[in-house]
C-alpha positions in Angstrom: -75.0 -4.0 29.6 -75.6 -5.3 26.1 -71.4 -5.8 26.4 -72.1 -8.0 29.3 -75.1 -10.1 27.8 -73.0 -10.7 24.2 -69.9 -12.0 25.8 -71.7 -14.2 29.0 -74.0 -15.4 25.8 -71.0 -16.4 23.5 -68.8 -17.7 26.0 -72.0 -20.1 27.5 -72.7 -21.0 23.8 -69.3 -22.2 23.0 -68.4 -24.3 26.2 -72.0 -25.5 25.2 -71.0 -26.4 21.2 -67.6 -28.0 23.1 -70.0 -30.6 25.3 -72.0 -31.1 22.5 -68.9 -32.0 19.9 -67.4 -33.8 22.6 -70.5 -36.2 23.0 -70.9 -36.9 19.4 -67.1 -37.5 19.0 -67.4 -40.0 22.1 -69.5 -41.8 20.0 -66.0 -42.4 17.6 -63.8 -42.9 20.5 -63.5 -42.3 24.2 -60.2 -41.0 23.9 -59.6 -37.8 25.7 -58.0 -36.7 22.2 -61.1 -36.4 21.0 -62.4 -33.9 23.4 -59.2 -31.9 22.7 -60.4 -32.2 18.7 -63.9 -31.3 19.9 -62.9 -28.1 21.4 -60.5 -26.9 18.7 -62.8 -27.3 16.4 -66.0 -25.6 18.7 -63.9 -22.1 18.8 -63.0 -22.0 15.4 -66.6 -22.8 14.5 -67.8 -19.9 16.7 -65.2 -17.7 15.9 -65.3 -17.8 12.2 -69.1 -17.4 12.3 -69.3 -14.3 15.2 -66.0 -13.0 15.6 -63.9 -12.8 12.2 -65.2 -9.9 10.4 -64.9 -7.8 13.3 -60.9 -8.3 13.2 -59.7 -9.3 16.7 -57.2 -12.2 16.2 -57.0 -15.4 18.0 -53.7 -15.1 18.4 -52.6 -18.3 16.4 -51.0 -16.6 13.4 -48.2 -15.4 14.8 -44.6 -14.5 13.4 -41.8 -17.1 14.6 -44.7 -19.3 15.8 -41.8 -22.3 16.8 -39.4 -19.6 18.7 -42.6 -18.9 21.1 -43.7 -22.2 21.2 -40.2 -23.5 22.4 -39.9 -20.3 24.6 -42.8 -20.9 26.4 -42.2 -24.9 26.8 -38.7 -24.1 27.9 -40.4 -21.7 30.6 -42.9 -24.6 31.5 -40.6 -27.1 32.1 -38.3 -24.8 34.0 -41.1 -23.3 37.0 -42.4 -27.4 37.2 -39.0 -28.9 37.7 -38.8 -25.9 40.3 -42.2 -27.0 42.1 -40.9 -30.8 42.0 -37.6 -29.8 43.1 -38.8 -27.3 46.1 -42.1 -29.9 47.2 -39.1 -32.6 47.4 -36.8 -31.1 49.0 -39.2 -30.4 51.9 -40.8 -33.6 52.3 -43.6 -33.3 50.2 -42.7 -36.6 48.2 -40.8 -39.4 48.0 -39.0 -41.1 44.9 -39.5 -44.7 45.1 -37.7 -45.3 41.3 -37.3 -44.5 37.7 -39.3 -46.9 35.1 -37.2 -47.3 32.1 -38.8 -49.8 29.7 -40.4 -50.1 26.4 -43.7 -50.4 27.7 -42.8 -46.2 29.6 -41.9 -44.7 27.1 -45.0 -46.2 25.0 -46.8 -44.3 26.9 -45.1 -41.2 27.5 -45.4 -41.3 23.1 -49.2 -41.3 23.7 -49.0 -39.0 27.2 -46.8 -36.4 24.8 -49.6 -35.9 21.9 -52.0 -35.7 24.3 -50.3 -33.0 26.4 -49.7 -31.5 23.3 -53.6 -31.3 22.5 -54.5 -29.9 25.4 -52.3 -27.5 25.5 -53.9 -26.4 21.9 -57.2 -26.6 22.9 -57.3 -25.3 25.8 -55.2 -22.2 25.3 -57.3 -21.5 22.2 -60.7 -21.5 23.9 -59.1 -19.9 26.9 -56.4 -17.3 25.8 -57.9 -17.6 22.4 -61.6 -16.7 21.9 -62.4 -16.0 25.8 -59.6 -13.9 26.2 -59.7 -12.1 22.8 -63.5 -11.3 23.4 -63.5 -9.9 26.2 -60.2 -7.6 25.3 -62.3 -6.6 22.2 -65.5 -5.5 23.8 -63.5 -4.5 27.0 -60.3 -3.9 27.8 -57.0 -6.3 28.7 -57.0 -6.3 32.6 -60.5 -7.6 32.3 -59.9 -10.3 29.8 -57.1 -11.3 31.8 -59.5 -11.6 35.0 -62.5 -13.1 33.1 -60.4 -15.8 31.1 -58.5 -17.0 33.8 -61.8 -17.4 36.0 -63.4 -19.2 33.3 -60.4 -21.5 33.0 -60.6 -22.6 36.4 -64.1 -23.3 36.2 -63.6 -25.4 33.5 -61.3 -28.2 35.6 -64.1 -27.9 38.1 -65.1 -32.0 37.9 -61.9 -32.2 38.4 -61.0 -35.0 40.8 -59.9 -33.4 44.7 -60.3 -29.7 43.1 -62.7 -28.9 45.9 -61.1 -30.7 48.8 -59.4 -27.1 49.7 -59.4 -23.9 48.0 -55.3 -24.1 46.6 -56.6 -25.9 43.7 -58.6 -23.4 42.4 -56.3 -20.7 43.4 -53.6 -22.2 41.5 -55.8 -22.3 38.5 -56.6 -18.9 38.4 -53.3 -17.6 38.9 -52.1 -20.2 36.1 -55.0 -18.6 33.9 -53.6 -15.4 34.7 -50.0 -16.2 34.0 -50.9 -17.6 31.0 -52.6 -14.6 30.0 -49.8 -12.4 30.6 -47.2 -14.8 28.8 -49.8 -14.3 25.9 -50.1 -10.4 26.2 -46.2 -9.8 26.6 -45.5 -12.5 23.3 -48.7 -11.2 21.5 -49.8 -14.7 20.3 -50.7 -18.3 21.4 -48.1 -20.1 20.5 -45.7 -19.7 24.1 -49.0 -20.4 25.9 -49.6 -23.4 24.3 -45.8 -24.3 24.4 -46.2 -23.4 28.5 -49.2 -25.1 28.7 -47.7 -28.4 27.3 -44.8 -29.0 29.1 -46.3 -27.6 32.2 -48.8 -30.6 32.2 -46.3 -33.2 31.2 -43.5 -32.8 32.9 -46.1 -32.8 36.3 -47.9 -36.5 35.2 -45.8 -38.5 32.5 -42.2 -37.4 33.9 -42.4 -36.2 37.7 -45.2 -38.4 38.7 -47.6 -36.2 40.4 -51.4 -36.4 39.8 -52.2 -33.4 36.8 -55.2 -31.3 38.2 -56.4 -34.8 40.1 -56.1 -37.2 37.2 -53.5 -39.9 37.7 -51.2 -41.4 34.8 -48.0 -43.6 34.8 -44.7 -41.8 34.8 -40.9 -42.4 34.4 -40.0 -40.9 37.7 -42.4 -42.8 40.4 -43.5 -40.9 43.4 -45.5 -40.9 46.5 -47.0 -37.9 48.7 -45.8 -38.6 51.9 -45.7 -35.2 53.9 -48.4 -32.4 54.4 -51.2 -32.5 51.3 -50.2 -28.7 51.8 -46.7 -28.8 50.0 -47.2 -31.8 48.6 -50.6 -30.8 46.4 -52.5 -34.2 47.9 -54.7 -36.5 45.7 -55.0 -33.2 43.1 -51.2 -33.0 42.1 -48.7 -30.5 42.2 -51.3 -27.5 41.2 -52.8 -27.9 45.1 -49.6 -27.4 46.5 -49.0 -24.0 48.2 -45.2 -24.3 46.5 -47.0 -24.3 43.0 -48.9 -21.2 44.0 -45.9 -19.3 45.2 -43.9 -20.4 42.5 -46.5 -19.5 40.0 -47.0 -15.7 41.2 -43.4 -15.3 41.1 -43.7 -16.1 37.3 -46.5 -14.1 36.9 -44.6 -10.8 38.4 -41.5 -11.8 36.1 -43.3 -11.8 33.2 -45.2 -8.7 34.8 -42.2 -6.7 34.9 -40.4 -7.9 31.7 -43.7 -7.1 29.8 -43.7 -3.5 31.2 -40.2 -3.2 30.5 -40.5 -4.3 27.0 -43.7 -1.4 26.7 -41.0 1.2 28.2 -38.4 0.4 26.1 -40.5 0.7 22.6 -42.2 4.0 23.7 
């Protein structure tokens, strides 16, 4: 019980410290980069104060830290241009162009840091000190569960995330993939890599809405078919496709993590 009460207490008190940072760094800028700084900067706060002496790692210092990263933004990139390909080929969208100017690629510069961010932050709060909590007072299968939960809760302002329950299904499922990525590489860094071009290739390059927030893009595209396959006002993540697609990946990496365990016992 006291288990339970310690890790519902911490993880309410740093989502709490992230809203509070975020609002005094509004005050600098309004830039969603802040908020990405705000909640960076919240877990290592909390961590370093509650969590460090008792050992359990983060997961950021990790051997071949650019190998993961690039692994896991190789494996983003490939299951999105999957979900475009497979919602596109069924009617889900249309391509009406391809934007190729200065003023594009501007904003895919600014679109790329971002992404970039987010994938930092929020893998660190979410695979990082929710996850590693929970594994350290509990056991793995639970921090997977209680992680990935608590990620999709955290996109729930999210623009069209309650129109139907596919958004939220997708984000659990992504937290859980995420977490299992993390488990089978035994750091952050493919997460965050995952994480990064997951998000950017689905807004800045493929044109779809990224959990309901809209941005400009290189390739230009319109729903057109059923908000079913094509995700609707909330993107690709509300898409049925994405949530097949995404529990495919998450019995691949399943399997190869097993694998791996047999294979070193």
């Amino acid at each position: 019980m006291m288990k339970a009460l310690e890790t519902i207490g911490k993880m309410a008190g740093l989502f709490i410290l992230v809203l509070f940072l975020t609002g005094v760094f509004m005050f600098i800028s309004v830039d969603p980069i802040m908020q990405q700084i705000a909640m960076i900067l919240s877990v290592f706060i909390f961590y370093y104060i509650f969590e460090k002496k008792r050992g359990w790692p983060l997961g950021f210092k990790q051997e071949k830290k650019g190998r993961h990263f690039l692994g896991g933004a190789l494996f983003g990139i490939i299951l999105m241009s999957l979900v475009f390909s497979v919602i596109w080929l069924l009617g889900g969208i249309r391509i009406n162009g391809l934007i190729w100017d200065q003023s594009i690629f501007q904003e895919l510069s600014y679109w790329l840091i971002l992404f970039i961010g987010v994938g930092f932050a929020e893998e660190l709060f979410s695979r990082g000190y929710n996850y590693g909590l929970v594994q350290y007072l509990f056991s793995t299968k639970l921090a997977v569960i209680v992680s990935s939960v608590f990620f999709a809760l955290m996109h729930s302002f999210n623009k069209s995330v309650w129109t139907n329950p596919l958004p939220m299904v997708e984000l659990i499922l992504a937290g859980v993939l995420l977490a299992l990525v993390r488990e089978v590489t035994g750091g952050l860094w493919a997460p965050i890599g995952f994480h990064f071009t997951w998000n950017f290739f689905q807004g800045p390059i493929f044109g779809f809405e990224v959990s309901g927030l809209p941005m400009s893009s290189l390739i230009q595209t319109e729903a057109t078919g059923n908000s079913l396959i094509s995700g609707g006002q909330f993107g690709a993540e509300g898409s049925i496709i994405s949530i097949l697609i995404t529990s495919l990946a998450i019995i691949f990496v399943y399997v190869v993590g097993k694998n791996r365990y047999k294979n070193s016992h």
